[in-house]
Backbone as CSV, one residue per row, in Angstrom:
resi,resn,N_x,N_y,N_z,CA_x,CA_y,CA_z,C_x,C_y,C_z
1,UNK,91.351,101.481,8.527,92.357,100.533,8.118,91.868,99.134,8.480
2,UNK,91.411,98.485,7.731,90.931,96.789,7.595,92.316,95.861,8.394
3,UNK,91.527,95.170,9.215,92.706,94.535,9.556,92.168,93.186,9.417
4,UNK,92.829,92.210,8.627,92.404,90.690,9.026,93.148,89.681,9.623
5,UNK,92.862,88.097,9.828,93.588,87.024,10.255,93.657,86.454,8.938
6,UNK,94.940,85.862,8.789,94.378,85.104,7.827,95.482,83.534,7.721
7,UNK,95.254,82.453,7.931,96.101,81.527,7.982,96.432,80.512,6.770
8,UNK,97.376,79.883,7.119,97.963,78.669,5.812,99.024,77.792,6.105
9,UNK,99.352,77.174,5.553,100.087,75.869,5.877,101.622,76.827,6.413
10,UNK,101.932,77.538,5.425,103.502,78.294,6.088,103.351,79.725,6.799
11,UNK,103.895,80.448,6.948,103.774,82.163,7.363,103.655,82.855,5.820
12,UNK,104.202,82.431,4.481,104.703,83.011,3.579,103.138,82.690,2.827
13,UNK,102.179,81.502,2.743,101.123,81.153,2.492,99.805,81.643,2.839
14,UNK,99.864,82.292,4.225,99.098,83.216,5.399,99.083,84.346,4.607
15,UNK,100.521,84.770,4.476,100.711,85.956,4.215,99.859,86.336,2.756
16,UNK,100.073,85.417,1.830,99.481,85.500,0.163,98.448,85.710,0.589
17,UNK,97.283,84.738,1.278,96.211,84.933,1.598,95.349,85.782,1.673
18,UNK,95.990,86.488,3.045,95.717,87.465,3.436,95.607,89.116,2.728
19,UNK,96.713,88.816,1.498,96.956,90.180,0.998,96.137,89.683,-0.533
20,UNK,95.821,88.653,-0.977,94.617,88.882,-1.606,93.577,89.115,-1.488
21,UNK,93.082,88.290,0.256,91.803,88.978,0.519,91.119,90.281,0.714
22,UNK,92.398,90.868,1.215,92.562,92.353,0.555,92.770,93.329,-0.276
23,UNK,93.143,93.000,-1.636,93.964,93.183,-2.558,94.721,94.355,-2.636
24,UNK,95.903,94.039,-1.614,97.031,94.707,-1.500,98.451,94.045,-1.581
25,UNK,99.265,94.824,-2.037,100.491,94.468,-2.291,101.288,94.707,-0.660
26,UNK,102.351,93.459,-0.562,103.007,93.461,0.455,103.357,94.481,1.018
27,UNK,104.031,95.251,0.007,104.765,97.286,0.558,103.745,97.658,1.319
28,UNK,102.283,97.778,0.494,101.461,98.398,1.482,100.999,98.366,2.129
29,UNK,101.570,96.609,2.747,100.455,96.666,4.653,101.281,96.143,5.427
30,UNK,100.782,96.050,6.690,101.386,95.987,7.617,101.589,94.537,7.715
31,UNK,102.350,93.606,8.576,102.231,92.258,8.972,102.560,91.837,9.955
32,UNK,102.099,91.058,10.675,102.386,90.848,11.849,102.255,88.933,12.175
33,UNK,103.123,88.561,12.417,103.363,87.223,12.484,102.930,86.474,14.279
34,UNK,101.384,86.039,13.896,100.847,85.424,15.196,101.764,84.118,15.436
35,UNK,101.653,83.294,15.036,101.836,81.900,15.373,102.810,81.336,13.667
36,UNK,103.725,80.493,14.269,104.698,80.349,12.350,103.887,78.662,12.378
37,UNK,103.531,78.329,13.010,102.212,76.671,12.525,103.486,75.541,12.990
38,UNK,102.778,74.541,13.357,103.548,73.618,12.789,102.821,72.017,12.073
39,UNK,104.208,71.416,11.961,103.766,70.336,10.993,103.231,69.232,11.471
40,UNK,103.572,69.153,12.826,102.966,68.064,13.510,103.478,66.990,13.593
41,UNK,103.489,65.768,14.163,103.786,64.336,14.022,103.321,63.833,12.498
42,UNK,104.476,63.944,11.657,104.862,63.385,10.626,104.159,64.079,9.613
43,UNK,103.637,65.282,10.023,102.934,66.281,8.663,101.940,65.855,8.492
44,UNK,101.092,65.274,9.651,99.673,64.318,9.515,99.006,64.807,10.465
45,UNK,99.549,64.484,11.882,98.659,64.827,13.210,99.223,65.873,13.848
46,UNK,98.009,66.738,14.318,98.513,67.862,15.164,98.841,68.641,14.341
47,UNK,99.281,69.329,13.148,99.567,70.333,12.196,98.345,71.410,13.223
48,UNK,99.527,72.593,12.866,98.569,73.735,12.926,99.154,74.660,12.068
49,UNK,97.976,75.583,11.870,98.031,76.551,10.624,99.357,77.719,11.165
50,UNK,99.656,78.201,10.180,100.760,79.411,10.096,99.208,80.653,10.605
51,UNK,99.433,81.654,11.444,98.468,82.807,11.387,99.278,84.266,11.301
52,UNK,98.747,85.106,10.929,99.245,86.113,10.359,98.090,87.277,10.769
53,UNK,98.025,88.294,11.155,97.301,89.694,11.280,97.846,90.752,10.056
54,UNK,97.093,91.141,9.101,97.349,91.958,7.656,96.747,92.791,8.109
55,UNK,96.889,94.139,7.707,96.611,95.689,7.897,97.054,96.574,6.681
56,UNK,95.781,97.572,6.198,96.820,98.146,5.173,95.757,99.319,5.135
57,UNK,96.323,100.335,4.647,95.409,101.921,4.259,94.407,101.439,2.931
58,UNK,92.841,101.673,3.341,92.029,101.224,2.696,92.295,102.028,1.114
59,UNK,92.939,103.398,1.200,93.393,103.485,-0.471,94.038,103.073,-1.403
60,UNK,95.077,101.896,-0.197,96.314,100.860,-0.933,95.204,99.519,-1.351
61,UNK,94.567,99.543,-1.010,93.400,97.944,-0.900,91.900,97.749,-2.284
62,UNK,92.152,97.200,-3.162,90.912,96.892,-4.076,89.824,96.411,-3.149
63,UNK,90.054,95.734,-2.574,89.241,94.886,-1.714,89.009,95.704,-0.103
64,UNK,88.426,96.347,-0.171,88.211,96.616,1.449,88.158,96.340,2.382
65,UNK,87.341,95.151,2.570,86.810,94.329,3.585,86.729,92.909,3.142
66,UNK,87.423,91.819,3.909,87.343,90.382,3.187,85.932,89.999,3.919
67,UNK,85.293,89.274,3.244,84.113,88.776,4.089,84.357,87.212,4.626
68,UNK,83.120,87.151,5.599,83.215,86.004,6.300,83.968,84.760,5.346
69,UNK,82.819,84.813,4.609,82.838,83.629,3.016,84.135,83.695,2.520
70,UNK,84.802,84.519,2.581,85.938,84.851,1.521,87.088,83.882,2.599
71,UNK,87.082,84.107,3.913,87.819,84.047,5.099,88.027,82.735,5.272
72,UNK,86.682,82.012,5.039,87.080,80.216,5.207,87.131,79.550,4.201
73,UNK,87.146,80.234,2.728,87.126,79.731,2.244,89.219,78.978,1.983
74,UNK,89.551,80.317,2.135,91.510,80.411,2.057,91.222,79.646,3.511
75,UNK,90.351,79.626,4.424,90.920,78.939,5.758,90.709,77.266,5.261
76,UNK,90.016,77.122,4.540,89.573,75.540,4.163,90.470,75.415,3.514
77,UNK,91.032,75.834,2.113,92.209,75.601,1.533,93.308,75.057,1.899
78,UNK,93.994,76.484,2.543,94.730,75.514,3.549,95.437,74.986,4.322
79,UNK,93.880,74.420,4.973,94.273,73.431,6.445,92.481,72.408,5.807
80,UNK,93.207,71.441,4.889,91.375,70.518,4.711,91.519,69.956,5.597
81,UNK,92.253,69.834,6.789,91.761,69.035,7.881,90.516,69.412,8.737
């Protein structure tokens, strides 16, 4: 069972992320809510990302394994800070 991190500006954004990098549908994985982010002084400074831990039965999953590349790329997205 693949488990990843996967973050974004909200919990609900993490969450998309994450279950594409896997390509699984919500029903079929697990979720677990690290950190809900915040916005920071005025949605400028200090923001931190929403993080999320995804889990799902590798027969529910197109995607098996997200790779490194795949990982920063949704992590660059976003947080371009």
């Amino acid at each position: 069972m693949p488990e990843i991190e996967s973050k974004g500006k909200t919990v609900i954004e993490a969450i998309d992320n994450g279950l594409c990098l896997l390509g699984c549908r919500k029903e079929d994985a697990e979720i677990r809510i690290v950190s809900e982010g915040s916005a920071g002084l005025f949605g400028l400074m200090g923001s931190k990302p929403a993080v999320v831990l995804i889990s799902a039965d590798d027969s529910k999953c197109s995607n098996k394994v997200a790779t490194e590349s795949d990982q920063k790329k949704f992590d660059n997205k976003s947080n371009p800070n």
